[in-house]
C-alpha positions in Angstrom: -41.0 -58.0 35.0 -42.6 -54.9 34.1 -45.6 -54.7 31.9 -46.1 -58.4 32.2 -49.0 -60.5 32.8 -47.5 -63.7 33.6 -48.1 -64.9 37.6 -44.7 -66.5 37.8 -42.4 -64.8 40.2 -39.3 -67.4 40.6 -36.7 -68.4 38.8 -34.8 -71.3 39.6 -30.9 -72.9 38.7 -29.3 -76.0 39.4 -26.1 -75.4 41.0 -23.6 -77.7 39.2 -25.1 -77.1 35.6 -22.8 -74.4 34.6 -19.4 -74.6 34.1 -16.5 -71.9 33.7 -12.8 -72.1 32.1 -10.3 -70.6 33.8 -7.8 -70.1 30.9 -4.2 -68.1 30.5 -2.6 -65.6 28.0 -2.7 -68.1 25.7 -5.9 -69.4 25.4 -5.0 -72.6 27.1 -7.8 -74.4 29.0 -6.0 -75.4 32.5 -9.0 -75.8 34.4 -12.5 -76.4 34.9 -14.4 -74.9 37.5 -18.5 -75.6 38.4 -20.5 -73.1 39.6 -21.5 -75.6 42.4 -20.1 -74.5 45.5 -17.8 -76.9 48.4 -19.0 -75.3 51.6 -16.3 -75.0 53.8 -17.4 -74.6 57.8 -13.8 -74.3 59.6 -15.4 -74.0 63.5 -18.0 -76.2 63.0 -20.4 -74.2 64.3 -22.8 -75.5 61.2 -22.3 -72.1 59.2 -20.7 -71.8 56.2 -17.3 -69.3 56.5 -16.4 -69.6 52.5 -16.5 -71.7 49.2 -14.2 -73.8 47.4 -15.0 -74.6 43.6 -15.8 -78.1 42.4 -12.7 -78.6 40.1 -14.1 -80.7 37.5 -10.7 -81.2 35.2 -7.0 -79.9 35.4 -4.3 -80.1 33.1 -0.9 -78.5 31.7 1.1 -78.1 28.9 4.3 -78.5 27.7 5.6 -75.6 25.3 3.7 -76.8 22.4 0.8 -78.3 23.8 1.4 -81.6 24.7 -0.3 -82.6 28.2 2.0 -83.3 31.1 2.1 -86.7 32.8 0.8 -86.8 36.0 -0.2 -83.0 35.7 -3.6 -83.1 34.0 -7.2 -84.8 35.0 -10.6 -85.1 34.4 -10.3 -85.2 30.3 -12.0 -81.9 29.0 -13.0 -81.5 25.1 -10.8 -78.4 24.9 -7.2 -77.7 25.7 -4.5 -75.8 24.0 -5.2 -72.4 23.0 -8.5 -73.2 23.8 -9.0 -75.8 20.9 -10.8 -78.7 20.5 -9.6 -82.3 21.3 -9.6 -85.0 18.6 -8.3 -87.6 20.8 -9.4 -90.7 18.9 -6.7 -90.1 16.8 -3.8 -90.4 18.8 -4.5 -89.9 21.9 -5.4 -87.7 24.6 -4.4 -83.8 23.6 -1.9 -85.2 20.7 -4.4 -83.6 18.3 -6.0 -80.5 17.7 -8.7 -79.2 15.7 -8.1 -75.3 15.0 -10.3 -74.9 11.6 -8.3 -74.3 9.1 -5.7 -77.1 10.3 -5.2 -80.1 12.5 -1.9 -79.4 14.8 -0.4 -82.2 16.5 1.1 -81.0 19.6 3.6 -83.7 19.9 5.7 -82.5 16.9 5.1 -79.0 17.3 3.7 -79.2 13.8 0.6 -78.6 11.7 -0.4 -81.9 9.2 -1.0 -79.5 6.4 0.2 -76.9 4.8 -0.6 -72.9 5.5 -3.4 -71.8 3.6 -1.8 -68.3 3.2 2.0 -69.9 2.4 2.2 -68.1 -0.6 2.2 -64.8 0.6 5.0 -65.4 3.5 7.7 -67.5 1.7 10.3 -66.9 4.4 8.6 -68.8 7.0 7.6 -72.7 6.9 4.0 -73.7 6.0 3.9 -76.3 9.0 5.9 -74.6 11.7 3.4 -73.3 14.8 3.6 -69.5 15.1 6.5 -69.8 14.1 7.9 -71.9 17.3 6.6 -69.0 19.5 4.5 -70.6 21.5 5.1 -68.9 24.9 3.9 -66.0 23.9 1.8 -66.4 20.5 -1.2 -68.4 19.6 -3.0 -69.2 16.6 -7.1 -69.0 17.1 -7.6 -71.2 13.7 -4.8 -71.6 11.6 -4.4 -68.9 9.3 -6.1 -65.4 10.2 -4.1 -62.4 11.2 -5.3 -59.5 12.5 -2.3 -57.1 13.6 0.5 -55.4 11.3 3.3 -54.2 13.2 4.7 -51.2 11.1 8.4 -50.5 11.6 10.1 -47.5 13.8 11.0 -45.2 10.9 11.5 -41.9 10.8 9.1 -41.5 7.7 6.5 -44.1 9.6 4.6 -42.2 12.2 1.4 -42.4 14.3 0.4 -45.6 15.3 2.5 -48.7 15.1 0.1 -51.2 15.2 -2.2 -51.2 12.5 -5.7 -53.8 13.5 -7.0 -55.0 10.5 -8.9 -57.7 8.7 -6.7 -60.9 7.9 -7.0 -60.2 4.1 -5.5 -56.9 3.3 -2.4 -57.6 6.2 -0.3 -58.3 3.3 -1.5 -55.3 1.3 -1.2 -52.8 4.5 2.3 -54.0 5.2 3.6 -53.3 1.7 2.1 -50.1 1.1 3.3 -49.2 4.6 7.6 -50.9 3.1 6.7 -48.6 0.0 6.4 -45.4 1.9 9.5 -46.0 3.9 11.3 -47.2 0.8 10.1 -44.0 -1.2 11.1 -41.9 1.5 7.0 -41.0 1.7 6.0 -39.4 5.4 3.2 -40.8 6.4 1.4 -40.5 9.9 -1.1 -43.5 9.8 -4.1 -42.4 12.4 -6.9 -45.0 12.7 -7.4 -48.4 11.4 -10.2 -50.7 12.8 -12.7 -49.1 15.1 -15.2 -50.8 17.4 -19.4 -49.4 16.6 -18.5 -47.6 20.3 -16.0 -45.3 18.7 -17.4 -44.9 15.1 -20.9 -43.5 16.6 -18.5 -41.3 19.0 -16.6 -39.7 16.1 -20.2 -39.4 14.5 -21.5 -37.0 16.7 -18.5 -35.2 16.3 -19.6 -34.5 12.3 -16.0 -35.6 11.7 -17.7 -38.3 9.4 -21.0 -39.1 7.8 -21.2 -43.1 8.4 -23.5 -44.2 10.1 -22.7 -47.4 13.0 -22.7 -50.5 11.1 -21.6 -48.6 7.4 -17.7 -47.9 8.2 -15.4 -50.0 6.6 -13.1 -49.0 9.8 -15.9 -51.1 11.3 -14.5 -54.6 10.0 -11.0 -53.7 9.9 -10.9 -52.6 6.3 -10.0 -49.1 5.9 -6.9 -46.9 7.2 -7.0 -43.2 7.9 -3.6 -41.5 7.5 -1.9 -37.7 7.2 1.0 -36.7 5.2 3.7 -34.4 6.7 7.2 -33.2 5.3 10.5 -33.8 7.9 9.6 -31.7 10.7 6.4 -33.8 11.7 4.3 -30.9 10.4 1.3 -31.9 8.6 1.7 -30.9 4.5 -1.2 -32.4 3.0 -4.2 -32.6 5.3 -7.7 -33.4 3.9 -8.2 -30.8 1.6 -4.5 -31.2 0.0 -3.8 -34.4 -1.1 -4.2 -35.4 -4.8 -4.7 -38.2 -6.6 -1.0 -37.7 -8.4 0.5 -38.2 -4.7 2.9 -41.3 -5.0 1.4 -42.5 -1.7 -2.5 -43.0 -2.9 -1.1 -43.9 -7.0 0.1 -47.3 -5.0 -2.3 -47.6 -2.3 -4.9 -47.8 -5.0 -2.8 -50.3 -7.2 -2.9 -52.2 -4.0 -6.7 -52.6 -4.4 -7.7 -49.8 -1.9 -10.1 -46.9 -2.8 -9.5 -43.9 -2.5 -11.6 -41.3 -0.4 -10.6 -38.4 -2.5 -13.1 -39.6 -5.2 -16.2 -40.5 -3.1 -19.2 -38.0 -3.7 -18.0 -36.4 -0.4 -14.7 -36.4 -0.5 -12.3 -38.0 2.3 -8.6 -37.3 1.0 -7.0 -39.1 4.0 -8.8 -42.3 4.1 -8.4 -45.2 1.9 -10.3 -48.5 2.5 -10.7 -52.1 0.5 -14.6 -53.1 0.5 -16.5 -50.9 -2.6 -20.1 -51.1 -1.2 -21.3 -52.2 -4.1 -19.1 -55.5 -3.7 -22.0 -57.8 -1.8 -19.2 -60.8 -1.5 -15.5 -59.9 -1.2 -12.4 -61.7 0.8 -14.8 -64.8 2.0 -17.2 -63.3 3.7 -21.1 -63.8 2.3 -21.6 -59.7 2.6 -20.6 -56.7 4.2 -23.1 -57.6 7.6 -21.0 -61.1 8.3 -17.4 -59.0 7.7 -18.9 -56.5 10.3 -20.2 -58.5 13.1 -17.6 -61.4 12.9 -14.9 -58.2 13.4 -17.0 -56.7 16.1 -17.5 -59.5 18.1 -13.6 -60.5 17.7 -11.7 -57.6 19.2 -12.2 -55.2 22.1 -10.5 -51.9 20.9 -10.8 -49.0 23.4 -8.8 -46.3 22.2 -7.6 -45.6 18.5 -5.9 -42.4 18.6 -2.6 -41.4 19.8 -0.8 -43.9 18.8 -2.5 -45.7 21.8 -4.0 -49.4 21.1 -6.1 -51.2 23.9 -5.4 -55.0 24.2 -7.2 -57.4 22.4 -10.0 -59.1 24.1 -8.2 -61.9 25.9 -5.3 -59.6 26.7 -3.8 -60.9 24.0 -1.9 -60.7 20.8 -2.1 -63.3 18.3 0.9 -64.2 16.2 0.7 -66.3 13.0 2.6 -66.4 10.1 5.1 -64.0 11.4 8.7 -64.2 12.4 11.2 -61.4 13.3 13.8 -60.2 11.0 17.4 -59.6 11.8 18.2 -55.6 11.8 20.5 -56.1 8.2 16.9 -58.6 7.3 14.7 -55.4 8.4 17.1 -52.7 6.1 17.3 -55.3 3.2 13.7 -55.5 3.3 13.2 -52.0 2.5 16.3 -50.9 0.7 17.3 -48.1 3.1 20.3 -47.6 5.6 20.0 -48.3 9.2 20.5 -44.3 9.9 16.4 -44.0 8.8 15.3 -45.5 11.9 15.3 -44.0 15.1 15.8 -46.9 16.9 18.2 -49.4 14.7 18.8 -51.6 17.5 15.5 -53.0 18.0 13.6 -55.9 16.3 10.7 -55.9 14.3 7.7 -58.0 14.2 6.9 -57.7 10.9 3.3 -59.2 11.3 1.7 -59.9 14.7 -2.0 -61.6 15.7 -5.5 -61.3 17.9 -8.2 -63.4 18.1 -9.3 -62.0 18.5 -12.1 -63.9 18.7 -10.3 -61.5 20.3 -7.0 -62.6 22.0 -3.6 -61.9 23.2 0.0 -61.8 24.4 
């Protein structure tokens, strides 16, 4: 160590005190591995040729969480989707602690209802991601991090919009009112790890400083307008306040960046930074690092978005919509969307403490 005084110049670690979980797409805690080592000498010439890990537990799943018989050992505190165990309760992996809700993996079911219900009335406030579970998860109950937008021809840019659980809602239906409205809109950024907000810094493309952007928490949306040939009409020094587009945004809740001190026409965002408390978070530092440490976004432009941070993509109270479901939804004909065939995910999820699909 450098500059130090101290005399001490080893460092010890008992093999066997750390352990590691070796885990799939969906979180789920299959085994256990120690970091003590089973020599293996295959010629017995007293030299060790390779290792095999001490397997400490095992176990799988079925679809919705319930351990297997005979397939699972050892009894480890976590399990599905990588929650924790409550097994005094009914037994071993039956119940499951994710938060917000206790899910009982027998039934496929949580024992309460959704938090959030209110605000998705076409899906059932007990059902588990919506009996997805092969390719969803749900990191505690009721967060979602990921709007899926639909393939419209007046919906351009990126399609996945990463945001903070508490303006999903909002994004989604300002996004259904531009479609419905017939309003082009090229959406551009949306939540953006510290790496790539001090990148576009140095660029002078925006004053905030690392740990100021409300792109850093997943609060703020960056967008162009542009007419039906995919040229841009109304770039940052064009759009007004009197556009139809940021009249609703900002009957949503969202500010507008056309009225900061320097203006920013193309962004609108949800967190004032006078607001110290807003959306359950304690201040504007906890919204920020919580996000941060969540999701593992690499690249936000180009309609490109980098998996989550367990490969992942979390899904909770979502559900696909039928194509007449989809048109209903936003009033239009099926002729508007370049691909009519398709199905939509109207709202998708992350853990993101960073997760999946």
């Amino acid at each position: 160590m450098i500059g130090s005084s101290t005399t001490n110049t080893s460092f010890s670690h008992h093999l066997g005190a750390r352990n590691y979980e070796l885990v799939n797409h969906l979180g789920n805690a299959l085994a256990v591995v120690s970091d003590a080592p089973i020599e293996v000498d295959t010629n017995n010439d007293h030299l060790r040729d390779y290792n095999l890990p001490t397997l400490l537990s095992s176990q799988d799943y079925y679809p919705f969480g319930s351990l297997m018989r005979e397939r699972s050992f050892g009894g480890y505190r976590y399990g599905f989707n990588g929650m924790e165990k409550d097994d005094e309760v009914k037994g071993s992996g039956n119940s499951l602690d994710f938060g917000a809700r206790i899910y009982d993996s027998r039934l496929g079911r949580w024992l309460s209802i959704d938090p959030l219900h209110a605000e998705f009335p076409g899906a059932s406030p007990f059902s588990f991601v919506e009996n997805s579970p092969l390719w969803a998860m749900d990191p505690d109950g009721m967060k979602l991090v990921k709007v899926h937008l639909p393939k419209s021809k007046y919906m351009q840019g990126l399609q996945t919009l990463i945001v903070d659980e508490q303006i999903a809602r909002k994004v989604l239906e300002l996004a259904r009112y531009a479609v419905k409205n017939e309003i082009n809109v090229h959406f551009n950024s949306a939540f953006r790890s510290s790496e790539k907000q001090k990148e576009i810094q140095s660029t002078g493309t925006t004053p905030a400083e690392v740990g100021t952007s409300r792109h850093e928490a997943g609060f703020a949306l960056d967008f162009n307008l542009y007419d039906d040939d995919g040229e841009v009409i109304k770039g940052n020094s064009t759009v007004k306040a009197t556009d139809a587009f940021i009249v609703k945004a900002k009957e949503l809740g969202f500010r507008w960046g056309g009225e900061f001190n320097t203006p920013d026409r193309i962004h609108i965002d949800a967190w004032d930074p006078s607001v110290v408390s807003k959306f359950g978070y304690d201040n504007w530092k906890e919204a920020y690092t919580e996000n941060q440490s969540q999701v593992d976004i690499e690249d936000f432009t180009g309609g490109k978005v980098a998996p989550l941070s367990f490969e992942q993509s979390f899904l909770t109270n979502s559900f696909f919509m039928s194509n007449e479901q989809l048109f209903e939804m936003y009033n239009v004909d099926a002729e508007r969307f370049e691909n009519p065939e398709s199905k939509v995910n109207q709202l998708e999820m992350k853990e993101s403490p960073a997760v999946t699909l």
